[in-house]
C-alpha positions as CSV (number, residue, x, y, z in Angstrom):
1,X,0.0,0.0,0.0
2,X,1.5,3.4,-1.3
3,X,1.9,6.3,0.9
4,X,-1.3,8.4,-0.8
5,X,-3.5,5.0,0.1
6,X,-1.8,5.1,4.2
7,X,-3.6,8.5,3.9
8,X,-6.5,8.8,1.7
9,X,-7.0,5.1,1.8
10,X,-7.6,3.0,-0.7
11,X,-10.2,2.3,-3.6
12,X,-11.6,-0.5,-1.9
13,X,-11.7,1.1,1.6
14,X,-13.9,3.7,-0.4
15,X,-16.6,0.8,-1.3
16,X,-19.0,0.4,1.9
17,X,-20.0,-2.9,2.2
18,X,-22.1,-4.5,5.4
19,X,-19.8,-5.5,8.6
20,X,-19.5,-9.0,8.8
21,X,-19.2,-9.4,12.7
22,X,-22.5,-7.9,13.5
23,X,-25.8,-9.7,14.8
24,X,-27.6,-8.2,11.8
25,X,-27.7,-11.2,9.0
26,X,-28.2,-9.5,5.9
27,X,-30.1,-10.8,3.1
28,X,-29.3,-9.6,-0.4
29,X,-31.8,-8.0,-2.7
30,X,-30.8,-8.7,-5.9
31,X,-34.5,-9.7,-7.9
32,X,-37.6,-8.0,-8.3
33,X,-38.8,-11.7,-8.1
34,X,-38.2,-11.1,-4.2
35,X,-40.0,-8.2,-3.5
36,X,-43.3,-10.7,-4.2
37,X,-41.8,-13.1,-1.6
38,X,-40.6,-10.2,1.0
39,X,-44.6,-8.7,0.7
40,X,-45.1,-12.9,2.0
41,X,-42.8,-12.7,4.4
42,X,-44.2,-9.8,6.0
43,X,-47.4,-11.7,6.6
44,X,-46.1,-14.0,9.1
45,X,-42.7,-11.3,10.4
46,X,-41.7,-8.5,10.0
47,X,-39.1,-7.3,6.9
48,X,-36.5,-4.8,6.9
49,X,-35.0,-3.4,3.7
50,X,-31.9,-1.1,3.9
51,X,-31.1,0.6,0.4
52,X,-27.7,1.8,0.6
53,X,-25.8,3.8,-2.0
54,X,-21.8,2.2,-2.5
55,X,-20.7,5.7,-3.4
56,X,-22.8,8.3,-0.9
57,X,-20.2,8.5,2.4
58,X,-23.6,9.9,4.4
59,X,-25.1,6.4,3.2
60,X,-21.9,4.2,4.4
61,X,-21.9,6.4,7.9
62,X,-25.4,5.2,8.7
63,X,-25.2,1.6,7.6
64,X,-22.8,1.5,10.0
65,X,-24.3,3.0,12.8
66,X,-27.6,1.4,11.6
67,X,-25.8,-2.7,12.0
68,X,-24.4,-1.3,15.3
69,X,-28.2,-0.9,17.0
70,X,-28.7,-5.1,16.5
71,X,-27.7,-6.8,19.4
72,X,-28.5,-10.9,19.6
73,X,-31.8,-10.4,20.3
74,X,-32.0,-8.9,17.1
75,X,-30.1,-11.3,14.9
76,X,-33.3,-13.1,13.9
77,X,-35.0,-9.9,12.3
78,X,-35.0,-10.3,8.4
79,X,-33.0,-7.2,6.6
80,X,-32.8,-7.2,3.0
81,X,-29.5,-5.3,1.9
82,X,-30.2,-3.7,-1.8
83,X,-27.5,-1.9,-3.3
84,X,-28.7,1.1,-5.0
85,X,-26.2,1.9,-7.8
86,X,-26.2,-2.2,-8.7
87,X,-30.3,-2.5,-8.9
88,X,-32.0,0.4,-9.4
89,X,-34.7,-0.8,-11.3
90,X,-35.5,-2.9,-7.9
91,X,-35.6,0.2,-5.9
92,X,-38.0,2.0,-8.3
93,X,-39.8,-1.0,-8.2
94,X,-39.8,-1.1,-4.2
95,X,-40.9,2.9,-4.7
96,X,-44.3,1.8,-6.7
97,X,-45.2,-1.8,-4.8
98,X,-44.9,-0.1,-1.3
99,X,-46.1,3.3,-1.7
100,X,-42.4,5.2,-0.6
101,X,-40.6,8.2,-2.0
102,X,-37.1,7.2,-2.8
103,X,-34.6,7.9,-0.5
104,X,-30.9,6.9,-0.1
105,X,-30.1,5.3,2.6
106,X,-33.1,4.5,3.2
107,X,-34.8,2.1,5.8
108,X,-38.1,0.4,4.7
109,X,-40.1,-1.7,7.6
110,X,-43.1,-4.1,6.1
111,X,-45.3,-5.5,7.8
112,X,-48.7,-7.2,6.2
113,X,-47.7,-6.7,3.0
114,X,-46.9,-2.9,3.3
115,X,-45.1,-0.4,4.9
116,X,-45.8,0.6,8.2
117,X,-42.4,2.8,8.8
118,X,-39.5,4.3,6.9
119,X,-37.1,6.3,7.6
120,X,-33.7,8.0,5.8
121,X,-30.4,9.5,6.2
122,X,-29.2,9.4,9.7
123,X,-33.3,9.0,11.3
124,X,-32.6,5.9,10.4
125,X,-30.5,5.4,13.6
126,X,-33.3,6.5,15.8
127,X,-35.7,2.7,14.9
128,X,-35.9,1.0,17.8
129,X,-35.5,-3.0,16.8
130,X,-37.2,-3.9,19.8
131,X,-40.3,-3.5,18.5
132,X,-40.2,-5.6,15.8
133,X,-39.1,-8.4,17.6
């Protein structure tokens, strides 16, 4: 690693990507063949969906503090991880099937087959898990 990466790090410390020792077990969103199945899911639990954007630092920042609210109690909660710059179609499509404004980031909460909270940017931080549990 060259001294310019030591400081400004480098390209792939730029590219946010979900911790991997959290209690939060993402699920990836990567169909619009799933949104179907998440509105099922929803019937029976309740279904997060985090839409984060790879290149927005405000978006990385709260994923982060957003994976550091679950605690083991959490862990069995159901979070869908869609990145936005890979599947945009999927988020317009998220947009139109559950009634939201786009935001990014952007935290969608289903339950019975629609939305029953979301929040963006750092409000985000502020959902309390508990209550879905």
């Amino acid at each position: 690693m060259g001294v310019f990466s030591n400081i400004f790090g480098s390209k792939e410390d730029k590219v946010s990507k979900p911790e991997e020792n959290s209690y939060l077990n993402w699920l990836p969103l990567t169909t619009i063949g799933q949104l179907e199945e998440i509105k099922e899911m929803s019937k029976t639990e309740p279904v997060f969906i985090f839409k984060h954007s790879t290149r927005c630092s405000i978006s990385s920042i709260v994923l982060k503090r957003f994976e550091a609210l679950f605690e083991e109690e959490h862990q069995e909660l159901k979070v869908y991880y869609l990145d936005l710059l890979s599947y945009r179609n999927i988020s317009d499509e998220i947009g139109h099937t559950f009634q939201v404004v786009h935001q990014s980031p952007q935290l969608i909460i289903l339950k019975n087959g629609i939305s029953v909270q979301n929040a963006s940017h750092y409000d985000i931080t502020n959902t309390d898990l508990s209550t879905f549990i």
